[in-house]
MARLO-419812 format. One line per field, with one value per residue (C-alpha): residue in one letter; residue number from 1; x, z, y. Coordinates in pm, 1 decimal. Layout:
rest: c(a; ...)
nr: c(NUM; ...)
xx: c(X; ...)
zz: c(Z; ...)
yy: c(Y; ...)
***
This chain:
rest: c(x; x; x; x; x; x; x; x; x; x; x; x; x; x; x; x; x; x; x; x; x; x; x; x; x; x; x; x; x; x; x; x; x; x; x; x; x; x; x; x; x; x; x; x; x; x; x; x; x; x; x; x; x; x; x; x; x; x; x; x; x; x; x; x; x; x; x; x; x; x; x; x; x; x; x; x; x; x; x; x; x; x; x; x; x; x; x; x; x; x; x; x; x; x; x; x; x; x; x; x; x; x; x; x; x; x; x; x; x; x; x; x; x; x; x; x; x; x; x; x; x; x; x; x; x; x; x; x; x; x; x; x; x; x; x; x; x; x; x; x; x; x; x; x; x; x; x; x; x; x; x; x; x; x; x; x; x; x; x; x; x; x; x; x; x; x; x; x; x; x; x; x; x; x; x; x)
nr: c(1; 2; 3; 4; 5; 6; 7; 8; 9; 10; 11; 12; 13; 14; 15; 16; 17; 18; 19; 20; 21; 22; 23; 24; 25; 26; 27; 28; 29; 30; 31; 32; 33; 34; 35; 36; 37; 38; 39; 40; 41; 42; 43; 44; 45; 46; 47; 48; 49; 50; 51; 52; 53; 54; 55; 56; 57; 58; 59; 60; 61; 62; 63; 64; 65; 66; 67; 68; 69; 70; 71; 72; 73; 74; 75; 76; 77; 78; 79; 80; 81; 82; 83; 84; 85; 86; 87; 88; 89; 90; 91; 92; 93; 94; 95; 96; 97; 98; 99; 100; 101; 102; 103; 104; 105; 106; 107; 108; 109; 110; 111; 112; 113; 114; 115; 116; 117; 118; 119; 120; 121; 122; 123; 124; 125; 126; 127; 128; 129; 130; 131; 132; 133; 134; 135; 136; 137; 138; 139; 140; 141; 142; 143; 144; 145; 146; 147; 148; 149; 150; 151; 152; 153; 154; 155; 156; 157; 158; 159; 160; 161; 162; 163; 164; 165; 166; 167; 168; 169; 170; 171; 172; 173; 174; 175; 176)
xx: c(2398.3; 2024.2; 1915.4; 1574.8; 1544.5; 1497.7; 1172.3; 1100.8; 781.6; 615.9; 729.6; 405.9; 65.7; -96.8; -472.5; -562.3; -937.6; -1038.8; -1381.1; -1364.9; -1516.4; -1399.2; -1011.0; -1010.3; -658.7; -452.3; -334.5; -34.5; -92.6; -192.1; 178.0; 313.7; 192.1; 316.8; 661.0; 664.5; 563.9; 800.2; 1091.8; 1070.5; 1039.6; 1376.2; 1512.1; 1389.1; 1525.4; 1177.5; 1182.1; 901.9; 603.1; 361.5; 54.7; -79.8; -389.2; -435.2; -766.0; -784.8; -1042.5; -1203.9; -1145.5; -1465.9; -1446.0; -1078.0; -1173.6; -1455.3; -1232.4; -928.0; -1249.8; -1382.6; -983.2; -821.8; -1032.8; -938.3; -1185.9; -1009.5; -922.7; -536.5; -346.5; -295.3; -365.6; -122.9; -334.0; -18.3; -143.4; 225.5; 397.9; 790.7; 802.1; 537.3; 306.3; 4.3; -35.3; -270.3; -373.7; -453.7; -92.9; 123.6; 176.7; 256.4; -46.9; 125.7; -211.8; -365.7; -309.9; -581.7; -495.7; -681.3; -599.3; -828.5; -579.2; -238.7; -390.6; -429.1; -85.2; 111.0; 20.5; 76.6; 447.5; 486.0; 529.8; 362.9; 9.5; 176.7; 541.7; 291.3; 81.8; 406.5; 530.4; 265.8; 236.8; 605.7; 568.8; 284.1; 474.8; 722.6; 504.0; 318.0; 713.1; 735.4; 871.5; 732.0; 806.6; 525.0; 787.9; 992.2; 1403.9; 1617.7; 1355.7; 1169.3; 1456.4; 1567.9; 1207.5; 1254.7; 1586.9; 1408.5; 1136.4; 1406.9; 1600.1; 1280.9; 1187.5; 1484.5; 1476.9; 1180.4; 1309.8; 1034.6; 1267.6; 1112.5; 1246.1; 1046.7; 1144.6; 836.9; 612.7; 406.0; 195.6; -147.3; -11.1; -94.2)
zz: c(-1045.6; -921.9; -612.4; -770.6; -520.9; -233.7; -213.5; -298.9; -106.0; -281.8; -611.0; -649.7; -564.9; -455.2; -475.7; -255.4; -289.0; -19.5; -281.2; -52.1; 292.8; 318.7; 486.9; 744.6; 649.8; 904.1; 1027.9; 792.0; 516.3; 318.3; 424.0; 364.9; -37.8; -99.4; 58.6; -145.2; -519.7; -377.4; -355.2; -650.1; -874.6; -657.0; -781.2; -1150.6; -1120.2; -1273.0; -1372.9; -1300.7; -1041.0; -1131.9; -1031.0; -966.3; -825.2; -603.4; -559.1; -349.6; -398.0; -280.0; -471.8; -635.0; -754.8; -935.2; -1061.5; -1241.5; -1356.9; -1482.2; -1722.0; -1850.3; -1927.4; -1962.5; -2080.1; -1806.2; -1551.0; -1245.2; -914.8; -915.5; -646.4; -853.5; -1230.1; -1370.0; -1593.0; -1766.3; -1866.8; -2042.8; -2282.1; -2405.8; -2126.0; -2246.4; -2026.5; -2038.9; -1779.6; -1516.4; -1584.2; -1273.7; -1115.4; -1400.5; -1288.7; -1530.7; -1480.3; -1458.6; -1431.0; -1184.0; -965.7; -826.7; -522.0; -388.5; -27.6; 34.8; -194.1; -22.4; 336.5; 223.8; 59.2; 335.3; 536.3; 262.1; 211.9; 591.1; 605.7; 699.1; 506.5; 543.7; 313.2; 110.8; 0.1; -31.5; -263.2; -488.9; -494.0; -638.0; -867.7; -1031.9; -1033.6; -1227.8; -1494.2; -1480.4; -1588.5; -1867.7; -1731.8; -1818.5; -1657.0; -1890.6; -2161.1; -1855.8; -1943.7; -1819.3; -1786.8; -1533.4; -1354.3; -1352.5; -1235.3; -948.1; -843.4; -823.8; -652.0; -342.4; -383.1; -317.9; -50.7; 117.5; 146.6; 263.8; 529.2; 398.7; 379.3; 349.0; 634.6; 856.8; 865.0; 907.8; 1208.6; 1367.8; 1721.9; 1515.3; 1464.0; 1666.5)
yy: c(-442.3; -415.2; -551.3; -760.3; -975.1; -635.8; -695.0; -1073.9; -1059.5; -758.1; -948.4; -1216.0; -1175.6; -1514.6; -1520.4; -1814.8; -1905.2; -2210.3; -2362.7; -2693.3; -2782.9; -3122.0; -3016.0; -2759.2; -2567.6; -2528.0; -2173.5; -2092.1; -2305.5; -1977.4; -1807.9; -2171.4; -2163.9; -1787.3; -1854.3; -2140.8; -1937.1; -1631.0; -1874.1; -2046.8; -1724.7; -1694.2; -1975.4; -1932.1; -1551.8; -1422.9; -1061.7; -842.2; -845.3; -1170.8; -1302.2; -1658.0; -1818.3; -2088.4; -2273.0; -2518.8; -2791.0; -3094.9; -3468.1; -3471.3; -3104.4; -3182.3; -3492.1; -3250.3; -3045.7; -3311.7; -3425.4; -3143.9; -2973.4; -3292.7; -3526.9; -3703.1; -3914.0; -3929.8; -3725.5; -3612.9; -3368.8; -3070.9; -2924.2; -2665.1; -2398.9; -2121.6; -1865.9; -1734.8; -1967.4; -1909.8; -1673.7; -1409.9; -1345.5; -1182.5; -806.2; -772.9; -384.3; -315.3; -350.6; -458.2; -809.8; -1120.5; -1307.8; -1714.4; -1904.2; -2089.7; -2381.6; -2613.9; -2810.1; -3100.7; -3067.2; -3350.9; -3594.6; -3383.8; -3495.5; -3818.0; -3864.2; -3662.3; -3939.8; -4242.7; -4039.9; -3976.3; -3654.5; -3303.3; -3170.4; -2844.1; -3012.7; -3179.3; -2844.1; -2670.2; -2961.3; -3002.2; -2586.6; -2574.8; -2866.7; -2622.5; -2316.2; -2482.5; -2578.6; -2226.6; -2099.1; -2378.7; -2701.1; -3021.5; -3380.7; -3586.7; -3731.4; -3803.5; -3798.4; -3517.2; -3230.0; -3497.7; -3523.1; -3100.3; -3051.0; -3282.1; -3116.0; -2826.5; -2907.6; -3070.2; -2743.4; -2547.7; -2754.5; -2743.2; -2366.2; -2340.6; -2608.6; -2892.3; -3174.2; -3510.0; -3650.1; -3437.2; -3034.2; -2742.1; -2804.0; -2580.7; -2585.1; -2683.6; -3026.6; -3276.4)
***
């Protein structure tokens, strides 16, 4: 049997891309977001190098985008955009990676619900970046049911690995 997991690390390119000046990111919240993609292509034993991007955005500048992809008027933590459907995806030529889509992250609305949930901005990032890598591989939670609730098992395994447990967990010497 072949090791795939070897080199999990080498296995996803994140492209991170800070467009918003409203949060200033604390240092490791980039390594926080790829540990986060890396283990839940883990999890989802995904085959193959991939791809993903991250933006992360202000309130104002995803509640511009939820209207003009959505048709949706209002600010929201995070949109999923696949880019692979039924598990085809398409190939980045450059470095044959499977191109999943991207992810746009308010941080200003994870700040402000970190502290409405009570727990870290760094567990609340992390959350809301594995809640969109899971749709980027094809899960869906909208009709609600049992693929809701196998989403949000995931999402606690996830966070639990990565040692983000609601109840406190991942703290670093930036926080105050």
């Amino acid at each position: 049997m072949r090791r795939q997991n070897e080199h999990a690390m080498d296995k996803i390119r994140v492209n991170i891309d800070d467009r918003q000046k409203t949060v200033k990111m604390p240092t490791g919240m980039r390594m926080i977001v790829r540990r986060t993609c890396n283990a839940v292509l883990k999890m989802e034993q995904f085959e193959g190098p991939a791809e993903v991007n991250v933006i992360f955005v202000d309130n104002d500048m995803i509640h511009e985008i939820n209207l003009k992809q959505r048709n949706k008027d209002i600010d929201t933590d995070v949109l999923s955009f696949p880019l692979g459907e039924n598990g085809e995806y398409d190939v980045n030529p450059e470095n044959g990676a499977k191109m999943l889509g991207d992810i746009v992250l308010s941080v200003e609305k994870a700040k402000t619900q970190a502290e409405i949930y009570g727990h870290s901005f760094q567990r609340e990032v992390s959350y809301l970046t594995c809640h969109s890598m899971l749709h980027l591989l094809g899960y869906d939670h909208v009709n609600g049911g049992i693929e809701a609730m196998r989403m949000r098992e995931k999402e606690e395994t996830v966070m639990q690995q990565l040692g983000l447990t609601r109840d406190g967990g991942y703290t670093s010497d930036e926080e105050n």
